[in-house]
PAKOL-496286 format. One line per field, with one value per residue (C-alpha): residue number from 1; x, y, z. Coordinates in steps of 0.05 Angstrom, whole numbers, plus 5000, padded with zeros to 4 digits. Each point is the difference from the previous one (the first is absolute). Last residue first. Layout:
BEGIN
n = c(NUM,...)
x = c(X,...)
y = c(Y,...)
z = c(Z,...)
***
This chain:
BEGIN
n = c(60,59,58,57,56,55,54,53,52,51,50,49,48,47,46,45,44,43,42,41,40,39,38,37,36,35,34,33,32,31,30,29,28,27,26,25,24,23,22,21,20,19,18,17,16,15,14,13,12,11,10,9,8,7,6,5,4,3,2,1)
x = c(5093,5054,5032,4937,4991,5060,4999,4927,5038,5050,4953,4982,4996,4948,4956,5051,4993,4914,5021,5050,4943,4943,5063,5006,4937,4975,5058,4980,4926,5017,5049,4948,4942,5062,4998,5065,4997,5063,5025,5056,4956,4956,5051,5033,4938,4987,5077,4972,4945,5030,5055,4943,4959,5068,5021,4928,5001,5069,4971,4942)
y = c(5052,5061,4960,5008,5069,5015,4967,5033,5064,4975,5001,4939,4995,4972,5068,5025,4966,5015,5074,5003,4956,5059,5058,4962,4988,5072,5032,4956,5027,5072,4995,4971,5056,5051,4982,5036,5002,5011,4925,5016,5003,4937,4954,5026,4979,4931,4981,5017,4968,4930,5005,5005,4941,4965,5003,4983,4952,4967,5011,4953)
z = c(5640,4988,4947,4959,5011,4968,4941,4989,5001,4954,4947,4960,4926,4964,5002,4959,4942,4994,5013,4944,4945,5019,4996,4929,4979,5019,4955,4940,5018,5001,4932,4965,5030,4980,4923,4967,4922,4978,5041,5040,5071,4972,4996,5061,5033,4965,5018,5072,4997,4967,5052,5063,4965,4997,5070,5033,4952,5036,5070,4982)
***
């Protein structure tokens, strides 16, 4: 799952700067390719721990 998380957010991203160089610039394409992406970062990093919750672990 972690590896189409990676490629959705590398297929937006190649879709945005697509779109940037393109003459005709369409910002709803460039919106949603931008929501992918920050949707596919947050969906990552909720996999990795903080060192908070380390913490309070060893403090049981």
């Amino acid at each position: 799952m972690k590896n189409l998380y990676w490629l959705i957010m590398v297929v937006a991203i190649a879709v945005a700067f697509y779109e940037q160089n393109s003459d005709e610039k369409n910002t709803i394409v460039m919106v949603i390719a931008l929501g992918v992406f920050i949707f596919g970062l947050i969906k990552l990093s909720a996999k990795i721990p903080s060192k908070e919750q380390k913490n309070d672990d060893e403090q049981l």
